[in-house]
N, C-alpha and C positions, 0 to 999 in steps of 0.2 A: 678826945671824944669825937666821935664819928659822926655824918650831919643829921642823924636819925636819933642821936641821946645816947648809943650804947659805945660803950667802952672796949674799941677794939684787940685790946690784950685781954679781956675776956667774953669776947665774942667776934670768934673765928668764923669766917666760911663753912669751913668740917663741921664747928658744933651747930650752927646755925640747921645746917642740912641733916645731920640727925636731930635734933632738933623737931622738923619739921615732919622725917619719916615717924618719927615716933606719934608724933600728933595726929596723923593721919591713920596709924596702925592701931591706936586706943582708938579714934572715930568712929571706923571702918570693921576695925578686926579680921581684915583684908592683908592678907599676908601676904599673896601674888601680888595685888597692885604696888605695894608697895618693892616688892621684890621688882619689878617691873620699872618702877620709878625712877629706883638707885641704880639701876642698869647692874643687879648680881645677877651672875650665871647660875650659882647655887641658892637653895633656899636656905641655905645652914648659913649662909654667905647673913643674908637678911637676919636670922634671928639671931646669930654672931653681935650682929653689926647693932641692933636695937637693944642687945642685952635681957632678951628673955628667955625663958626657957623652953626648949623645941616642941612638949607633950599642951605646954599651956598655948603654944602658938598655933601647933595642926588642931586642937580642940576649938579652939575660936576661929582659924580657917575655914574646918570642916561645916561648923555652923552659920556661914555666909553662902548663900545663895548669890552665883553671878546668873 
């Protein structure tokens, strides 16, 4: 047990950090920030990486104003 309560054979670095882009990419619907965060070169890199689908991710992109 880790000194924060969680259980480090199921909760890794890696999941911890998707984890966190995901939380931020449902927040936001900011697909660049987040692409930006994880430091991908690609954005398929990103929605690869978060597990969603590309038409649903530029449609909630497209609807954020920077």
């Amino acid at each position: 047990m880790s000194s924060i309560g969680l259980d480090p054979k199921r909760y890794g670095t890696h999941s911890m950090r998707r984890t966190k882009a995901a939380h931020i990419y449902k927040k936001t619907g900011n697909l660049r920030a987040v692409q930006l965060l994880l430091g991908h070169k690609k954005l398929e890199s990103t929605v690869q990486y978060l597990g969603i689908e590309v038409d649903d991710a530029l449609s909630i992109s497209e609807q954020v104003e920077l």
